[in-house]
Structure formats: C-alpha cells, structure tokens
C-alpha positions as CSV (number, residue, x, y, z in Angstrom):
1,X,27.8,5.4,-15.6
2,X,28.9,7.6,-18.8
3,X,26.6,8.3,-21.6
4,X,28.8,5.7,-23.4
5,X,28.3,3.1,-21.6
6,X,24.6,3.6,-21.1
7,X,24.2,3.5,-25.1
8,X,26.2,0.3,-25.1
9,X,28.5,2.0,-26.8
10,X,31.2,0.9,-24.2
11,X,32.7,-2.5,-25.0
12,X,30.0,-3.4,-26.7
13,X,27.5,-3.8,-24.2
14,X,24.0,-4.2,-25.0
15,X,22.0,-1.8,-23.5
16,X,18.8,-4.1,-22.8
17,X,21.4,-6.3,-21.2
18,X,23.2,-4.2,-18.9
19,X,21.1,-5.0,-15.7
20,X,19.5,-3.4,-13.1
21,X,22.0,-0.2,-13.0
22,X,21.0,0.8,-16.1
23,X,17.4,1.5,-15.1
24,X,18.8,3.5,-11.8
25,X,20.9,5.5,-14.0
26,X,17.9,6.3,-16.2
27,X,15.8,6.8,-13.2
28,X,18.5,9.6,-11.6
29,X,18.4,11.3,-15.0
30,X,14.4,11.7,-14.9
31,X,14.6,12.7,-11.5
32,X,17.5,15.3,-12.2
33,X,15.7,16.8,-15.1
34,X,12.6,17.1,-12.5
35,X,13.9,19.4,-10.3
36,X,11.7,22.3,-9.8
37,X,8.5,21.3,-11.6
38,X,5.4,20.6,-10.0
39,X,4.1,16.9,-9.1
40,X,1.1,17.0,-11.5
41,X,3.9,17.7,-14.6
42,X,6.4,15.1,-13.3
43,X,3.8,12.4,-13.2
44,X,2.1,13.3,-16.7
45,X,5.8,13.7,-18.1
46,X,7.0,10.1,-16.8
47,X,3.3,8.5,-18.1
48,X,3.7,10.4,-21.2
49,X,7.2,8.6,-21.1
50,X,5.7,5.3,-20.5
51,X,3.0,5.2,-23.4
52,X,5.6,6.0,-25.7
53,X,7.4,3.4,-24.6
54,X,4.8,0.5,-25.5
55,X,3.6,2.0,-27.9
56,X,7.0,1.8,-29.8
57,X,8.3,-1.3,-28.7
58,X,4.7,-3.3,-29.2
59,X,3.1,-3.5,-33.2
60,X,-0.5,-4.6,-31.6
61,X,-2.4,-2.5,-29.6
62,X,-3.5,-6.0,-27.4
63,X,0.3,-6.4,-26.6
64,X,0.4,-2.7,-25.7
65,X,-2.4,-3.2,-23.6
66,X,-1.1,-6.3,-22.0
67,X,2.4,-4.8,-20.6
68,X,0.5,-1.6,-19.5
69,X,-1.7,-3.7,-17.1
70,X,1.0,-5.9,-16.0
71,X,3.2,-2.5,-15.3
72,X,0.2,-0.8,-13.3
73,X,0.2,-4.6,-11.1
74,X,4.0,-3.7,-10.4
75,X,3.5,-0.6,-9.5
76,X,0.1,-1.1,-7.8
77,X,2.0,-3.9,-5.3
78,X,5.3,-1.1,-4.9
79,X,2.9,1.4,-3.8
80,X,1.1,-0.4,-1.5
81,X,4.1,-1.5,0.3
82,X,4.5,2.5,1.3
83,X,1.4,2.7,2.9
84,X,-0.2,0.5,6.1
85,X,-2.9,-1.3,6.7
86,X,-4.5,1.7,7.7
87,X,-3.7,3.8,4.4
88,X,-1.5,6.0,5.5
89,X,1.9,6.4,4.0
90,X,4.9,4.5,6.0
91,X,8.6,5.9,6.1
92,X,10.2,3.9,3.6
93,X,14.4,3.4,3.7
94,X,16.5,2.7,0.7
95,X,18.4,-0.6,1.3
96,X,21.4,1.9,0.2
97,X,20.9,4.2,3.4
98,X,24.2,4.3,5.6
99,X,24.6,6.2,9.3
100,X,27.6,7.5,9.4
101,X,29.3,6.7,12.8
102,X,31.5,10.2,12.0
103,X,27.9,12.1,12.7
104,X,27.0,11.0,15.7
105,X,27.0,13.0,18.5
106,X,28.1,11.6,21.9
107,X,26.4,13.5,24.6
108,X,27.9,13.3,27.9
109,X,26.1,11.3,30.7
C-alpha cells in the first residue's frame, strides 16, 4: 500500500475507512522501524504510541480511560490464546503461512 493511499489521499479514500489492511500496513511499518532495538524500548515505544493515541482522539479523560481498558481486554484475550492451559507459550501460525511444495525434499525410500 503507497503512502498515498494510506493517507487517503488515493481516490479519495478515507483513511478510518479503509479496513483491516490499513492497520497491517501500519503494523509492518512499526515493526520495520523496530529492527534492532531492544524488547523493553519496542514495547514502551508502541505504549507510548498508544496513549497518544486516546489521549488525542478522546476530550475526557473517562472516555480515555474507557478505550484503554477495553484495548488491554483485546489484548489480554490475544495473548492468552498464545499460551496453554499450563502457561506456557504455544507455537502460533499466521493464517497467511504457505508450504511451498517447490521446498520439499523427497527422500528416497
């Protein structure tokens, strides 16, 4: 997706409208521009991301408050579905994972 488009400056497009790739454009962007720093600044850059975010786009603090806590139950049910019953973290596949029939190696019998 070009910058363009992303902006809604493409065809008029509404940014807020444009669906679900627009937040897995954003998403690769973040995670691009995290390459090579540590966890601890990743995470405090993406909350620090976050906060802005509601704090900008809500005028009261109780509204602010409101789509935190329903944000940390999103994410709170996301991150549970990674781990077991047990606690430990399962091996998680993106739906968009392909095997490549090309890369499979036949061994003889």
């Amino acid at each position: 997706m070009t910058d363009e488009a992303l902006l809604g400056r493409k065809k008029g497009v509404d940014p807020l409208k444009m669906g679900p790739e627009a937040g897995l454009e954003v998403y690769k962007r973040y995670q691009r521009a995290s390459i090579g720093f540590p966890y601890d600044l990743v995470t405090n850059a993406a909350a620090n991301i976050i906060l802005n975010v509601l704090r900008q786009s809500h005028k009261k603090k109780s509204k602010a408050d409101d789509a935190l806590r329903q944000l940390l139950e999103r994410m709170r049910g996301v991150l549970d579905d990674h781990y077991d019953h047990a606690g430990n973290r399962r091996s998680i596949f993106p739906f968009n994972q392909n095997i490549d029939v090309g890369n499979v190696i036949k061994f003889p019998k």
